[in-house]
C-alpha positions, -999 to +999 in steps of 0.1 A: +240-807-012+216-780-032+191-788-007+214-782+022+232-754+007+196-735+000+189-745+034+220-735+051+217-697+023+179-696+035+190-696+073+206-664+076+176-645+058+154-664+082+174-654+113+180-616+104+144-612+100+135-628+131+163-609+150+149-580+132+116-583+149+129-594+178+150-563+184+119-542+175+105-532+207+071-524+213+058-487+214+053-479+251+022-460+263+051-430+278+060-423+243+033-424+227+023-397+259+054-374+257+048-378+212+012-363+224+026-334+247+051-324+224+023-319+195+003-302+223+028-280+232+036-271+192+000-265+190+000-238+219+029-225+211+015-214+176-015-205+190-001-182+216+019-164+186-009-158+167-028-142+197+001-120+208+003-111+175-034-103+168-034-086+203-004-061+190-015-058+154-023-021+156+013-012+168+029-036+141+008-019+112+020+016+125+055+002+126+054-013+088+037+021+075+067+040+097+093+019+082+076+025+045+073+060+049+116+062+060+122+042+034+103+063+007+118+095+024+153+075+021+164+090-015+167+126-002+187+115+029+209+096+008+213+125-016+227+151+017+249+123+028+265+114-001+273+155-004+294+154+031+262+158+059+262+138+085+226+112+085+211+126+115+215+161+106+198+147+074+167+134+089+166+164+111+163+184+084+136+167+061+114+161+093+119+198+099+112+206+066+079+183+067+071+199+096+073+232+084+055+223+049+022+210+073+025+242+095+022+261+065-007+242+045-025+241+076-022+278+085-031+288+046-058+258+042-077+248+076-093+277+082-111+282+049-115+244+048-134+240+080-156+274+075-165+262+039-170+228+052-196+237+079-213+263+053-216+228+027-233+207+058-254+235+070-265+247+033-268+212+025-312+212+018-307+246+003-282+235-025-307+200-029-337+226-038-315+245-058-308+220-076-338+206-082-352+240-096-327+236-120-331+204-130-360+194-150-354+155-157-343+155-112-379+174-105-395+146-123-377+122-105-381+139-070-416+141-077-420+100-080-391+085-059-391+114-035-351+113-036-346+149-022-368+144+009-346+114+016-312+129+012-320+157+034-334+129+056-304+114+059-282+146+062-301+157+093-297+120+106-261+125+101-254+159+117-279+152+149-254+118+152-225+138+147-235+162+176-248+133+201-216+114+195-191+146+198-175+134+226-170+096+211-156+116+174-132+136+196-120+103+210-115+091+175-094+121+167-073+122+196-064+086+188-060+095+152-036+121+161-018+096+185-014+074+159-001+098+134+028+109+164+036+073+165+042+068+129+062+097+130+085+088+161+089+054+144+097+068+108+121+089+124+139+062+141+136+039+112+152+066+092+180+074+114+185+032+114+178+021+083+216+016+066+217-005+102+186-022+093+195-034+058+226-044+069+211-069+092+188-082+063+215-084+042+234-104+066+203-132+075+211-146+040+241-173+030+272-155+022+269-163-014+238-150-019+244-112+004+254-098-027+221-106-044+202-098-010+220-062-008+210-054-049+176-067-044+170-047-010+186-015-030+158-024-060+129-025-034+142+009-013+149+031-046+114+018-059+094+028-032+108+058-024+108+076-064+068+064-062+060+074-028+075+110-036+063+115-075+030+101-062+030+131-037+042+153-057+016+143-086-015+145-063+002+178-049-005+189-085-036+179-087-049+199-056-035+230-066-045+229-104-085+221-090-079+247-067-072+272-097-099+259-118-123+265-092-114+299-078-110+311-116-149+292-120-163+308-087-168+272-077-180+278-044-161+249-017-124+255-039-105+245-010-124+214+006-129+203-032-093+209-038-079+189-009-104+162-019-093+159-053-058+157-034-062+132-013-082+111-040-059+114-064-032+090-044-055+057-051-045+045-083-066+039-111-099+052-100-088+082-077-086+106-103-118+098-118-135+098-078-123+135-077-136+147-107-167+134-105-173+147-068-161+182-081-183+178-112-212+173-083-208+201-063-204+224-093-235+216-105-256+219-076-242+251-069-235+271-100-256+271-136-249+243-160-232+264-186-206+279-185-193+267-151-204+229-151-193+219-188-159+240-178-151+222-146-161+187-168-134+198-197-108+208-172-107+176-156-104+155-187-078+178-202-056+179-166-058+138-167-050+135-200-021+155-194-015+141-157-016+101-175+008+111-203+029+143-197+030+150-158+035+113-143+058+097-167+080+123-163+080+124-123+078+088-116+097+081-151+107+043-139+095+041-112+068+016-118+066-004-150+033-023-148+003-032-165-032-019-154-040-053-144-010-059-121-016-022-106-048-027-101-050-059-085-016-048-061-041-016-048-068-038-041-049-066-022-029-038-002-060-014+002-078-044+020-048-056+039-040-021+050-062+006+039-055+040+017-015+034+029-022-003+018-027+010-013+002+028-021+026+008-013+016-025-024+024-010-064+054-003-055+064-033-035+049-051-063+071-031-091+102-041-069+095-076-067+093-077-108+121-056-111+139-079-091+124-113-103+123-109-141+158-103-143+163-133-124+140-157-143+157-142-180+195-151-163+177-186-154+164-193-189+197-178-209+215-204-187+190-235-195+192-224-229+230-222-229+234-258-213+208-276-238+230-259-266+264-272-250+248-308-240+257-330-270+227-351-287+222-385-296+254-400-316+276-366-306+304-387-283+335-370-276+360-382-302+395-401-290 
């Protein structure tokens, strides 16, 4: 009876296993075809993404840096609407207002820039020997590397290019200044649509996490627009306190210098320092060592003393709370991604994202901490 009772226990097993097998059928060669054009087809499609998307990268960076630039002009929209004005009339009148600001720096700055400019290239050999007659330790070192001889080399190179390839630099600039028209037409629309446009991000996430999404996307917006405009206003600063120092130094090149110093001054970490040192340059190859050298030297690392610890904390206040590190590693990813405008807003897309995480992870661990402390240990059972 065991033996027949194992036997008759055993049979089932036996059978489902064999019907198992049996009822597996064996993989046809159509699906294993239609398995291989449905991986083919995945694979093309991805491909022909990425292509269309490499072939329109251009107009999607100008879109990004459109839809930075209306976010970091956002705060002073928000400021006129909240006082009664209507948002377009808002955005009408800060694009006017940029507009008239740039007619006016132009009109006061351009001409003097491009005069001194072309008297900087054309003097160019005459400032070299200049300052090589003044120079004992750079005659010494003319005299056996022949640097001088090369420089002006090099300069003549450059401004014969420049005047063969005019036509191919003015198609450069016409694109530039296409470029810059499309930014504009796109931060304008991006600013006239951007309550529109975080609504619509706020409402790709679950409903019980919109609240989240609409504090985190207020975070990022208020973060990038108090940089963008105290990093402005900071290397606004900047430009007209080298312009001052100049002029007031007889400087030759105050404007040029000053708008270089400017522009320089919006890469973070090292800008200021760049500046300085090309100001510290022309100042000594075209004016005597003392008193106008050493002066220009001492005024620059008096104004970033007080630009580091008295101008910017007080305009950007919390705007960005980083280390060095974290700064300086956010410029360098976003200045290779995207450039100068790469730059500046990867710190304070980076701020945002801590502001928005750290919070988040301290919650998470106050929670885990609060739930180890109410879990009861070994040999704590509830009491009956």
């Amino acid at each position: 009876m065991q033996t027949d009772g194992r036997r008759i226990s055993e049979a089932p097993a036996g059978g489902d296993q064999n019907g198992q097998r049996a009822g597996r059928a064996p993989v046809s060669r159509l699906t294993v075809f239609g398995w291989a054009v449905a991986a083919a087809g995945g694979v093309a499609a991805v491909a022909v993404a990425a292509m269309t998307l490499y072939s329109v990268r251009s107009v999607l960076i100008q879109a990004v840096i459109g839809l930075f630039l209306a976010v970091s002009l956002d705060p002073p929209v928000r400021w006129m609407v909240g006082r009664g004005a209507r948002r377009g009339h808002a955005v009408a009148i800060i694009f006017l207002t940029a507009l008239v600001l740039t007619a006016l720096l132009l009109w006061a700055f351009l001409p003097p820039l491009l005069s001194q400019g072309k008297g900087l290239t054309s003097d160019f050999p005459g400032y070299l020997a200049h300052l090589r007659r003044k120079s004992p330790a750079l005659t010494r070192l003319d005299d056996r590397f022949h640097l001088l001889e090369h420089i002006t080399a090099w300069a003549r190179t450059m401004l014969d290019r420049a005047g063969h390839n005019a036509w191919t630099y003015g198609q450069q600039a016409m694109g530039a200044i296409s470029s810059a028209l499309l930014v504009g037409v796109l931060t304008i629309y991006f600013m006239l649509d951007l309550p529109r446009i975080r609504k619509g991000l706020v409402a790709a996430f679950p409903q019980r996490h919109r609240r989240k999404a609409d504090d985190a996307v207020a975070v990022v917006a208020d973060k990038v627009g108090s940089y963008m405009i105290g990093n402005f206003a900071i290397s606004a600063i900047a430009g007209i306190a080298t312009f001052i120092a100049l002029t007031a130094l007889q400087v030759p090149f105050a404007v040029p210098l000053a708008v270089f110093v400017a522009l320089t001054d919006l890469l973070p970490m090292i800008g200021a320092t760049l500046g300085a040192v090309g100001c510290i340059v022309a100042a000594l190859a075209t004016t005597d060592l003392w008193p106008n050298t050493i002066v220009v030297a001492l005024f620059f690392v008096v104004y970033q003393q007080l630009e580091n610890y008295l101008i910017s904390p007080r305009v950007l206040r919390n705007a960005v709370q980083m280390s060095a590190l974290a700064v300086l590693l956010a410029a360098l990813i976003g200045g290779t991604l995207l450039g100068l405008i790469g730059a500046l807003m990867a710190i304070p897309i980076a701020a945002a994202v801590k502001a928005i995480t750290v919070p988040a992870l301290r919650t998470r661990r106050q929670d885990s901490l609060t739930t180890t402390h109410e879990t009861p240990g070994p040999g704590q059972g509830v009491s009956i």
